[in-house]
C-alpha positions as CSV (number, residue, x, y, z in Angstrom):
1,X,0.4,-33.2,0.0
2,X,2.9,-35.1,-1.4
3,X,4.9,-33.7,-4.3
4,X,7.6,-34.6,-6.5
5,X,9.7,-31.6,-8.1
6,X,11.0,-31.8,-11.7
7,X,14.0,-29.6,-10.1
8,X,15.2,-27.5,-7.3
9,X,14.8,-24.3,-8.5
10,X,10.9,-25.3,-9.1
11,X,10.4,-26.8,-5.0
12,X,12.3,-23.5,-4.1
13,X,10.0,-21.4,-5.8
14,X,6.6,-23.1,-4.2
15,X,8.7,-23.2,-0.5
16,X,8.4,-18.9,-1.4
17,X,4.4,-18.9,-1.1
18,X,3.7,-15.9,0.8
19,X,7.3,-14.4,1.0
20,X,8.6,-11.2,-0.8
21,X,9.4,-11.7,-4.5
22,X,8.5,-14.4,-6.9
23,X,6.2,-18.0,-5.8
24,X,4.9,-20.5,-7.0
25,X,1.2,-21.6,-4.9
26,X,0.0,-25.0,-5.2
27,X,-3.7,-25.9,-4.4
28,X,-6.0,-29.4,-4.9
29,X,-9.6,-29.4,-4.4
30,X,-10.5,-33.2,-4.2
31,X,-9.0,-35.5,-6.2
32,X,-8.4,-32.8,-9.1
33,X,-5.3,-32.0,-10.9
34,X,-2.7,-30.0,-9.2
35,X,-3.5,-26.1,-9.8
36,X,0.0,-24.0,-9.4
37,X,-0.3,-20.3,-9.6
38,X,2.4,-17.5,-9.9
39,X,2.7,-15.1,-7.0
40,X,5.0,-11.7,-6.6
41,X,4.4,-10.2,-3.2
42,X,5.7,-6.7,-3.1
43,X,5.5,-7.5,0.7
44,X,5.8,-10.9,2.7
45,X,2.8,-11.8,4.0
46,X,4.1,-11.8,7.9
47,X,5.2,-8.3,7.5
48,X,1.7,-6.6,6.1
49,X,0.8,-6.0,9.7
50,X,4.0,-3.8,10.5
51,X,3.5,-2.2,7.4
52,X,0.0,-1.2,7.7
53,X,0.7,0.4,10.6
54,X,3.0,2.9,9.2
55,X,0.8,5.3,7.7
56,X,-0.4,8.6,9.1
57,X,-3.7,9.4,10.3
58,X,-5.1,12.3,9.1
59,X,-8.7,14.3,9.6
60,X,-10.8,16.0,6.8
61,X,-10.5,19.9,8.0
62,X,-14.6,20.5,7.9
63,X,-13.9,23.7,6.5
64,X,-12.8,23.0,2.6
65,X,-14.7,20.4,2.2
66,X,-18.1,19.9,0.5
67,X,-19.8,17.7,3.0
68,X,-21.6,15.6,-0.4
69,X,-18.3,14.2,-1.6
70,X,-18.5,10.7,-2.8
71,X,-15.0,10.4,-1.8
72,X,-14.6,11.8,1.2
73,X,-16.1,12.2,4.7
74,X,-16.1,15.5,6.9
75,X,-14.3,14.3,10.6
76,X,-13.6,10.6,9.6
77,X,-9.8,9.6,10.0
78,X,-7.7,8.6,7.0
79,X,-4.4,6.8,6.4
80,X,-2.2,8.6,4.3
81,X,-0.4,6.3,1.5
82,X,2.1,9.3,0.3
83,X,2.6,12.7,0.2
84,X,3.4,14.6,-2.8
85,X,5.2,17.8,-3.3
86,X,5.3,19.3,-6.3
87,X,8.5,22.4,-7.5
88,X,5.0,24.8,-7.8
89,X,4.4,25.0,-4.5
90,X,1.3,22.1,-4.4
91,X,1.3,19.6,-1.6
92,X,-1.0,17.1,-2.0
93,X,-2.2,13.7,0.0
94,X,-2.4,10.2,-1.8
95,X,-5.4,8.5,0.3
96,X,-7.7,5.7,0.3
97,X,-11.2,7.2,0.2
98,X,-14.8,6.3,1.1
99,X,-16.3,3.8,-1.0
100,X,-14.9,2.0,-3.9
101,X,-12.7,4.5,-5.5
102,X,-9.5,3.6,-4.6
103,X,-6.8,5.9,-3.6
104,X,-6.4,9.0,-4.9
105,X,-4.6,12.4,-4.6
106,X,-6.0,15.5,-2.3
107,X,-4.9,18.6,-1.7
108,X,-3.0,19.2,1.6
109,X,-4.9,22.0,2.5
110,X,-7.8,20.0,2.9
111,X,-6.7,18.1,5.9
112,X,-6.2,18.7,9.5
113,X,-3.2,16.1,10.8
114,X,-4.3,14.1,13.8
115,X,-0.2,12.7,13.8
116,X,2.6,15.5,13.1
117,X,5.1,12.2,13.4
118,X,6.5,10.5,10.2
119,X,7.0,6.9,10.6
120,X,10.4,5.8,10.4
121,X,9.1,4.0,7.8
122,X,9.1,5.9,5.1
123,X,11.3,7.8,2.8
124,X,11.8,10.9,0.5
125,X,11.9,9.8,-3.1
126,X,12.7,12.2,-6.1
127,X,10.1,11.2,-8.9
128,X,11.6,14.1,-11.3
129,X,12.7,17.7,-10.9
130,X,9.4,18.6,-10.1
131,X,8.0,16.1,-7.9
132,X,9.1,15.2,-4.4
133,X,7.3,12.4,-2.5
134,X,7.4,11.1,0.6
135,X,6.0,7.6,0.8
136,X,6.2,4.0,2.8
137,X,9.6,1.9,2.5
138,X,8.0,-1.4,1.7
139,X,11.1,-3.3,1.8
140,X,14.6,-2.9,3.3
């Protein structure tokens, strides 16, 4: 596909497609107009593999949990997006669940860890006086 650019700054931004930060995409079905759509990656799109693999698997303890949750299996493996602790003492799990609920926060105690290593990964970050979390480093 053949394009001129109105200015640099513009071809720079559609060269970005797929990186980390602000793009431009450019698509044509046919012989229809030009469609250009805006893209921010928090991530590049070579580097979702890397970071994928940085999460930690963890096991739902059989014991504390009610085998009928919606959210949650008894002895499947999860990935662990971040882990939360609060100044009272809670620890809790940010986790992608069965189904379509999204992610969501669980308490600690309810897991068994299959992995005692953290990823090099990640980092601690201080959310507020009360809140410690460890979570992934998406970019460097």
């Amino acid at each position: 596909m053949s394009i001129q650019f109105c200015c640099q700054p513009f071809k720079e931004l559609i060269d970005r497609a797929g990186q980390k930060g602000p793009a431009v995409v450019v698509s044509r079905r046919g012989s229809n107009p030009l469609k250009f759509r805006l893209q921010s990656r928090g991530v590049a799109h070579q580097n979702e593999v890397a970071f994928k693999k940085i999460s930690i698997p963890i096991e739902v303890n059989i014991w504390t949990l009610d085998t009928k949750s919606a959210w949650l299996t008894v002895g499947k493996v999860y990935l662990v997006l971040e882990i939360y602790f609060e100044a009272k003492g809670r620890r809790l799990l940010r986790l992608l669940g069965d189904g379509r609920n999204g992610p969501a926060l669980f308490p600690w105690e309810c897991f068994e860890f299959v992995s005692l290593t953290i990823p090099s990964g990640w980092k601690i970050v201080a959310s507020s006086a009360d809140l410690i979390k460890l979570t992934t480093q998406v970019g460097r």
